[in-house]
C-alpha positions as CSV (number, residue, x, y, z in Angstrom):
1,X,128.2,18.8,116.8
2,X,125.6,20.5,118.5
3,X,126.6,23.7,118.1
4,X,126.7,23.1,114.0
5,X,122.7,22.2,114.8
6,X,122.3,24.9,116.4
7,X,123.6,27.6,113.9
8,X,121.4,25.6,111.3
9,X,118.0,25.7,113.4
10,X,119.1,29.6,113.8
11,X,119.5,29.7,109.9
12,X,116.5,28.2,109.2
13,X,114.3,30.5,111.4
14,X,116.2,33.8,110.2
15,X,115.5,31.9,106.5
16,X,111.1,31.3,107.2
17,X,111.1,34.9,108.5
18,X,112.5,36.7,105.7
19,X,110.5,34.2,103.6
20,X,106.8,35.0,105.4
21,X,107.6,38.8,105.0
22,X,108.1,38.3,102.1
23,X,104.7,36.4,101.0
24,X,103.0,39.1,103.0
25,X,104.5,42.1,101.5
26,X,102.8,43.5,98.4
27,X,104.1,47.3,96.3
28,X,101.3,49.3,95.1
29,X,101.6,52.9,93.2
30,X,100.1,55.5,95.1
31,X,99.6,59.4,93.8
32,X,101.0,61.8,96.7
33,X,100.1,65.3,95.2
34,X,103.0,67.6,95.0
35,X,102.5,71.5,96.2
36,X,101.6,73.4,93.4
37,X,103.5,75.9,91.2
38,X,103.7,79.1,88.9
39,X,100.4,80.0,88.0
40,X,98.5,77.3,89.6
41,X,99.8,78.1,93.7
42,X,99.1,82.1,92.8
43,X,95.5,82.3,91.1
44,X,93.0,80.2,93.1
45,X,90.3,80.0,89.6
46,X,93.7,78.4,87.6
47,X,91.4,75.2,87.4
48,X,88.4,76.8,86.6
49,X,90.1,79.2,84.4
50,X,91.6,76.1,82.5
51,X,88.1,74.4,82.1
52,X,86.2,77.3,81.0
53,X,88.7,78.3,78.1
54,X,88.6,74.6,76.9
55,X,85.1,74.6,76.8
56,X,85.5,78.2,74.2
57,X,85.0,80.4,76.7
58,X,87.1,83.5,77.5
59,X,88.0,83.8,81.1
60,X,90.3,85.5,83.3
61,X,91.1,86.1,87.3
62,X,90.4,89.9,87.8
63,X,91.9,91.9,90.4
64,X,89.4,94.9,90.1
65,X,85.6,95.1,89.8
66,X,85.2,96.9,86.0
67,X,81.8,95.9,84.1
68,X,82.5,93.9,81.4
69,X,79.6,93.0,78.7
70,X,75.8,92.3,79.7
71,X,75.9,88.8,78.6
72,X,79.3,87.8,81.1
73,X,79.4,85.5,83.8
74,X,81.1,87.2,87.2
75,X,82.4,84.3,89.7
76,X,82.5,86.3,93.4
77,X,84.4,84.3,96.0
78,X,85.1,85.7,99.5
79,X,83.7,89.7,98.6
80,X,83.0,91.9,100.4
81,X,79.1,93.1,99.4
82,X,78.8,96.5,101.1
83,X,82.7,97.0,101.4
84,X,81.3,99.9,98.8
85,X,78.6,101.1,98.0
86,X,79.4,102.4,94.4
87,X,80.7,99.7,93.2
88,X,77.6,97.3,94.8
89,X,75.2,99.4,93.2
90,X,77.3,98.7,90.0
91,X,77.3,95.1,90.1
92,X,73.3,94.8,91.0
93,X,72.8,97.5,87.4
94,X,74.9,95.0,85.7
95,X,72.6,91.5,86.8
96,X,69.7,93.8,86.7
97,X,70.8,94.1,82.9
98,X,71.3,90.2,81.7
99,X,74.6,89.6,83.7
100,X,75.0,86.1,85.5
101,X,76.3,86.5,89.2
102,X,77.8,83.2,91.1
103,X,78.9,83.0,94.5
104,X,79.8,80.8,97.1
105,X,79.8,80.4,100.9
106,X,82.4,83.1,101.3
107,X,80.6,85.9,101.1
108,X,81.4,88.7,103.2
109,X,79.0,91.3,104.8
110,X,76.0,92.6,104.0
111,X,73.8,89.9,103.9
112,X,71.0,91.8,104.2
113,X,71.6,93.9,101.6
114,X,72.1,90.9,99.4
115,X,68.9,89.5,100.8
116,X,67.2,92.3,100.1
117,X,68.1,92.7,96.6
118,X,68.5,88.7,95.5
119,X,65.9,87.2,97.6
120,X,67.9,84.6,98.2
121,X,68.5,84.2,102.5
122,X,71.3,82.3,103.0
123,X,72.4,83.6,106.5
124,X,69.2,83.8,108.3
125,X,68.8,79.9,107.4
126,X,72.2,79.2,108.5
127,X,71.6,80.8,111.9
128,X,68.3,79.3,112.5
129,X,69.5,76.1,111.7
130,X,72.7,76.2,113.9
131,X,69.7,77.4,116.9
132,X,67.9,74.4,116.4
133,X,71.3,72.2,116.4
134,X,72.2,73.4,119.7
135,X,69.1,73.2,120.9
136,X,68.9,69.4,120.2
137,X,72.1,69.0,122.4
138,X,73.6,67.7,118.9
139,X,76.7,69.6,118.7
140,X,77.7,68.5,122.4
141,X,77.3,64.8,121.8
142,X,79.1,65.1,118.9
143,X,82.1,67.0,120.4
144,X,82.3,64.5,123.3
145,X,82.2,61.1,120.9
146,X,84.5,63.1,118.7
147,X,86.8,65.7,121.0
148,X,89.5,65.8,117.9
149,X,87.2,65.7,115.1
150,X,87.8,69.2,113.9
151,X,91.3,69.5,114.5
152,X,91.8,67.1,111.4
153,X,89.5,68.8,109.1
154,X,91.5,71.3,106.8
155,X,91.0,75.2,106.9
156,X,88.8,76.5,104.3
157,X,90.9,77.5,101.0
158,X,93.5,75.5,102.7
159,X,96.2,74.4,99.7
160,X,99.0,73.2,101.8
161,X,100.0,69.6,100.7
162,X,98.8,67.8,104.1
163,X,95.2,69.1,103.4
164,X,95.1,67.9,100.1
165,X,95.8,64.3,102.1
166,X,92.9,64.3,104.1
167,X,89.6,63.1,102.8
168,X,87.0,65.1,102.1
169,X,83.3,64.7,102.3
170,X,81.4,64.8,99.1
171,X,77.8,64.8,99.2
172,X,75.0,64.2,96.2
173,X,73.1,66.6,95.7
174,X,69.9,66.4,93.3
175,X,69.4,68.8,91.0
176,X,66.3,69.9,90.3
177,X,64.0,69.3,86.8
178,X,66.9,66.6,85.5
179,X,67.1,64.4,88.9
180,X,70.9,63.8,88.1
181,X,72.9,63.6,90.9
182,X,76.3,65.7,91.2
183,X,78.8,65.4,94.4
184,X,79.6,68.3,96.0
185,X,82.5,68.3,98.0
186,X,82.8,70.4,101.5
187,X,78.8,71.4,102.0
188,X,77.5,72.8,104.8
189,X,75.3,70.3,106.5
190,X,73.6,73.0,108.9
191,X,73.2,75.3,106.3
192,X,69.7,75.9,104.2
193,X,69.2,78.3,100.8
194,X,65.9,79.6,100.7
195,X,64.4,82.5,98.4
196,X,61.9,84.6,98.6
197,X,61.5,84.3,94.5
198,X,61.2,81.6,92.0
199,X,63.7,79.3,92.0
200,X,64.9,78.5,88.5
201,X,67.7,76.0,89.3
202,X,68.3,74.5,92.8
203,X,70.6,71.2,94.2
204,X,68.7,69.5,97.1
205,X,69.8,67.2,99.6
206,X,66.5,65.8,101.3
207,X,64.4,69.1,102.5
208,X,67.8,71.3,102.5
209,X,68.6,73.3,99.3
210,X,72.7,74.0,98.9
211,X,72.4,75.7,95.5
212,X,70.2,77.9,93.9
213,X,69.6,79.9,91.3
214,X,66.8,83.0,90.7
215,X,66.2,85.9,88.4
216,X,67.2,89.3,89.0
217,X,66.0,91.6,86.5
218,X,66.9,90.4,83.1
219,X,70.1,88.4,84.6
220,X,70.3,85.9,87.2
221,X,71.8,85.5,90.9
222,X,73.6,81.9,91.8
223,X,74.8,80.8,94.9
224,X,76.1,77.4,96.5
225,X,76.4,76.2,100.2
226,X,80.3,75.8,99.4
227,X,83.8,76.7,98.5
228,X,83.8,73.9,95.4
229,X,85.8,75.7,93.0
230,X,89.3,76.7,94.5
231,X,92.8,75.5,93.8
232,X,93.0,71.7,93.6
233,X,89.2,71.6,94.6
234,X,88.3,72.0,91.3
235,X,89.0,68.7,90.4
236,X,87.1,66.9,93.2
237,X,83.7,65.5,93.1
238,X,81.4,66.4,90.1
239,X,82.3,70.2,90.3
240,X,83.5,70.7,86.9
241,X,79.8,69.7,85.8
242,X,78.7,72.0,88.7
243,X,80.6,75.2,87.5
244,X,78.9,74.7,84.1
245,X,75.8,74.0,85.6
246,X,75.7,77.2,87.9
247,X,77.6,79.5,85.3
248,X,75.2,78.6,82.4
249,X,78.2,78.4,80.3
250,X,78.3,78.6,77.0
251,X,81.0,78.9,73.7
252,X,82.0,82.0,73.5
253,X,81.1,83.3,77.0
254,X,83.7,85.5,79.1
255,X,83.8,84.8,82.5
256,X,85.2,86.3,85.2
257,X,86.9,85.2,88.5
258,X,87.1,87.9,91.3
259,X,88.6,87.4,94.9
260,X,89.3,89.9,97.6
261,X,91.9,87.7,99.8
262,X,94.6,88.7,96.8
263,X,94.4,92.7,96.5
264,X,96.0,94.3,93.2
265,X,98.9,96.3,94.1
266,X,99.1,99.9,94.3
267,X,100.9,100.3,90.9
268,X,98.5,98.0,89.2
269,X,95.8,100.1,90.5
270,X,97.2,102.9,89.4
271,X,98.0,101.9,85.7
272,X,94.5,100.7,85.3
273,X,92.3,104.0,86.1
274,X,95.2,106.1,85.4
275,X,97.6,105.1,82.5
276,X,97.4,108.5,81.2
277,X,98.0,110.6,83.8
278,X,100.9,108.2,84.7
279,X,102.4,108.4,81.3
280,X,102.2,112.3,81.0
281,X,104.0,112.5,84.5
282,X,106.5,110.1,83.4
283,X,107.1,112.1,79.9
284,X,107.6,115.3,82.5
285,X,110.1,113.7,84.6
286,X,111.9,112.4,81.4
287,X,111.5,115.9,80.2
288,X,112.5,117.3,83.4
289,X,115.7,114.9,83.7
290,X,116.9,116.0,80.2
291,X,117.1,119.4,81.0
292,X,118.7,119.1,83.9
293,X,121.6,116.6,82.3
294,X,125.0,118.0,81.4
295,X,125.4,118.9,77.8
296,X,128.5,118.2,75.5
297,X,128.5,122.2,74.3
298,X,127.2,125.4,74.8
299,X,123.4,125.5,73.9
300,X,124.3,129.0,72.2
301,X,126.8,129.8,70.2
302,X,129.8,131.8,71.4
303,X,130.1,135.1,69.9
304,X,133.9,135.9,68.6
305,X,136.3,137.0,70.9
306,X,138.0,140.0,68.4
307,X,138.8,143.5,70.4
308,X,136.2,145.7,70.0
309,X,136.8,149.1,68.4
310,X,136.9,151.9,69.7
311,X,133.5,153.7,68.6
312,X,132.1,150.8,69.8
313,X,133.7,151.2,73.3
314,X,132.4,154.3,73.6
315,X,128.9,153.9,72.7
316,X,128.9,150.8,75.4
317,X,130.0,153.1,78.0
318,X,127.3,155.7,77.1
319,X,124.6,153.3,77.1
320,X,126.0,152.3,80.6
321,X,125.7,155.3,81.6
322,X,122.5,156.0,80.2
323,X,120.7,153.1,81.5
324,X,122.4,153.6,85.1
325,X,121.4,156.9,86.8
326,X,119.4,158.5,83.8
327,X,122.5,159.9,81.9
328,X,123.1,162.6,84.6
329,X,127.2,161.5,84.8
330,X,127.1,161.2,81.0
331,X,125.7,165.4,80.8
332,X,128.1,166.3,83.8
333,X,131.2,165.3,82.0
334,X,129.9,167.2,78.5
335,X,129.3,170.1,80.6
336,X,132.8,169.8,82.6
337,X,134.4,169.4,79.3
338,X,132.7,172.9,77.7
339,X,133.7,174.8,81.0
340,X,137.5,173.6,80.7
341,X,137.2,174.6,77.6
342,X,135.6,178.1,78.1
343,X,137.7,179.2,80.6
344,X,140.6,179.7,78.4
345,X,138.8,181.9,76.4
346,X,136.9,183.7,79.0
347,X,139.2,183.5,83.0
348,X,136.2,185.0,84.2
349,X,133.6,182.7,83.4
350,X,133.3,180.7,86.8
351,X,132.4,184.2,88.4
352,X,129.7,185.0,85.3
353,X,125.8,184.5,85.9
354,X,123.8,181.8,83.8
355,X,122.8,184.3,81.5
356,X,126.4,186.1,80.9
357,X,127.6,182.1,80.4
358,X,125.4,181.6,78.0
359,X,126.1,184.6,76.0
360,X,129.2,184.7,76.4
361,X,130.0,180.6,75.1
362,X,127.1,181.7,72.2
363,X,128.9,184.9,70.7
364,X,132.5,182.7,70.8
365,X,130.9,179.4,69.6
366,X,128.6,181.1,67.1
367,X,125.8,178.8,68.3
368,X,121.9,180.0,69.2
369,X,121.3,180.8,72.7
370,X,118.3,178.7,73.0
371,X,120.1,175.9,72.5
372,X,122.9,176.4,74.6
373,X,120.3,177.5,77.7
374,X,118.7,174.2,78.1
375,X,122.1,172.3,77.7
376,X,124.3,174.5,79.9
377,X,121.6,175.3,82.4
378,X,119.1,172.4,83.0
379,X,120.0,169.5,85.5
380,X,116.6,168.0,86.0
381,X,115.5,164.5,84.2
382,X,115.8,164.4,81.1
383,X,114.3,161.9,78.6
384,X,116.9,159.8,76.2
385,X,116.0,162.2,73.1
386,X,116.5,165.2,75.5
387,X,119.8,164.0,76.6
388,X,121.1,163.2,73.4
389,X,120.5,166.9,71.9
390,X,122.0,168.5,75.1
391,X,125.2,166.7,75.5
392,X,125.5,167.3,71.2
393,X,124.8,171.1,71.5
394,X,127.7,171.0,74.5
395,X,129.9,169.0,72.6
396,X,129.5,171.1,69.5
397,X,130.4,174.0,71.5
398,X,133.0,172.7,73.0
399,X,134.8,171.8,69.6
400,X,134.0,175.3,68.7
401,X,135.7,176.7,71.2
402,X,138.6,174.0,71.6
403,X,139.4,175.0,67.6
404,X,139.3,179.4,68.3
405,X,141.6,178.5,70.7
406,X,144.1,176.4,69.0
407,X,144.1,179.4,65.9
408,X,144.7,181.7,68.4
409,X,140.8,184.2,67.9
């Protein structure tokens, strides 16, 4: 009996706890962002981009620096200013000529070249007022109340899934003229904007400016104490309202989005300053491989394969011999043949002089003397028209001689 009360007290304790967790448990949804993908986790503007073509305006994520139209809007994020020279001098001719420069806290080098062209002085601010923060012993007290506070704070740009977790300050600023306030996520709270011009457009928190605008030449130059306009950063705060705001934007614009922490690749480069020269070297090697490619035939013709006559064997070897060694064989063999010939008319004839040679082969052959000289006598060069009419006159001669014989005179 008491162990049956026992098992029922048990029952009835196991029974009240499952009920009070139960009273004191509650489900709520709760939105865990996913990492991004496709187009989104490549291009860092892919929110931007988005907004400003749903508000009519044409924009894009540029690789390259090209000048577009005086009337564009260029978004700079993490440039380098003086990384050259030609093309710095290229964007301050386009602003100088109506175009609409933005940047943010990323900027890279050369700030006093930018100073000195903008007016604005966004470094020397930020270094004074980081002096008078450790001057004040600030930062130190800080650190020791806080040792792990910056460990927890995100990188800048930072678009892995536990950073988009963590909070992130957002700060209203005023903006001048209106007195609207718009939150600004991730400002830099020991950072000042001055300028050295008029300020056309500014967002102030208390004494400290964190976004300005002024006029260079017939454009304008805007800048922000932040990084409010990157991957999922977008969509924080107010900063929609701010990229219209700073961008001036309007239906219609084109604006541009240029980064250098993604570089275009070599190939991309190469197609856009040089699609011509890379499509006449590509029609070469095309060309080039075509004529190097086996063929299915003979790119001539073959000629027939009949025997050749005789006649025309002959005149093949005499133009041999004429083109090889000057026709001197082609005369030696006439001149062999008229002596085999002439000695059995005359037994003496190897013994006889020039002179009595030629004589003698003239009065049996009935030929001129003149003629036979030069044939019969003359073994220097001889030109193709001079060779022809000697080894005629010795064959003429020869045939003369050849037909005495066979009649016997």
């Amino acid at each position: 009996m008491s162990g049956r009360i026992v098992r029922l007290l048990i029952a009835a304790v196991i029974v009240a706890l499952v009920g009070w967790i139960a009273m004191h448990t509650s489900f709520e949804n709760t939105q865990v962002p996913v990492p991004l993908r496709g187009e989104a986790a490549r291009n860092p503007f892919y929110s931007a981009i988005r907004f400003s073509q749903a508000l009519g305006a044409e924009a894009s994520w540029e690789r390259v620096f090209s000048t577009p139209r005086t009337d564009a809007v260029i978004m700079l994020s993490s440039w380098n200013w003086t990384l050259s020279r030609a093309r710095r001098e290229r964007i301050e001719r386009w602003v100088e000529g109506g175009g609409r420069l933005i940047l943010d806290d990323s900027l890279i080098g050369g700030f006093e070249e930018f100073e000195r062209w903008s007016g604005v002085s966004a470094l020397k601010a930020r270094r004074a007022d980081e002096d008078q923060f450790h001057e004040n012993g600030k930062e130190d007290e800080e650190a020791e109340s806080e040792p792990e506070s910056h460990d927890n704070e995100p990188a800048p740009h930072d678009n892995s899934l536990v950073s988009q977790l963590l909070s992130q300050k957002c700060d209203a600023l005023v903006e001048d003229g209106s007195h609207r306030q718009i939150h600004v996520c991730g400002v830099n709270p020991l950072r000042s904007l001055t300028s050295s011009r008029k300020i056309l457009w500014a967002l102030r928190d208390g004494q400290k400016i964190h976004a300005l605008r002024t006029a260079v030449g017939r454009g304008s130059v805007t800048i922000i104490n932040a990084s409010p306009f990157h991957y999922r950063e977008f969509l924080s705060g107010d900063h929609p309202l701010l990229f219209a705001s700073m961008a001036q934007l309007h239906h219609g614009d084109m604006v541009l989005f240029l980064t250098e922490e993604d570089h275009a690749s070599l190939l991309n480069l190469m197609w856009r300053f040089g699609a011509p020269a890379v499509l006449l070297l590509l029609a070469w090697v095309a060309l080039a491989l075509w004529r190097a490619a086996p063929r299915f035939g003979p790119p001539v013709a073959r000629s027939p394969s009949a025997r050749r006559s005789l006649a025309e064997q002959i005149r093949g070897t005499g133009q041999f011999a004429l083109r090889f060694g000057g026709g001197k064989a082609l005369h030696a063999a006439a001149a062999r043949a008229l002596r085999d010939a002439a000695i059995g008319k005359f037994p003496r004839y190897d013994r006889m002089s020039s002179e009595e040679r030629v004589a003698a082969l003239a009065a049996a052959s009935g030929m001129s003397a003149d003629d036979l000289g030069p044939a019969v006598n003359s073994f220097g060069p001889r030109s193709p028209h001079e060779l022809r009419h000697a080894i005629a006159v010795l064959e003429t001669a020869r045939r003369r001689l050849s037909a005495k014989a066979k009649h016997g005179n």
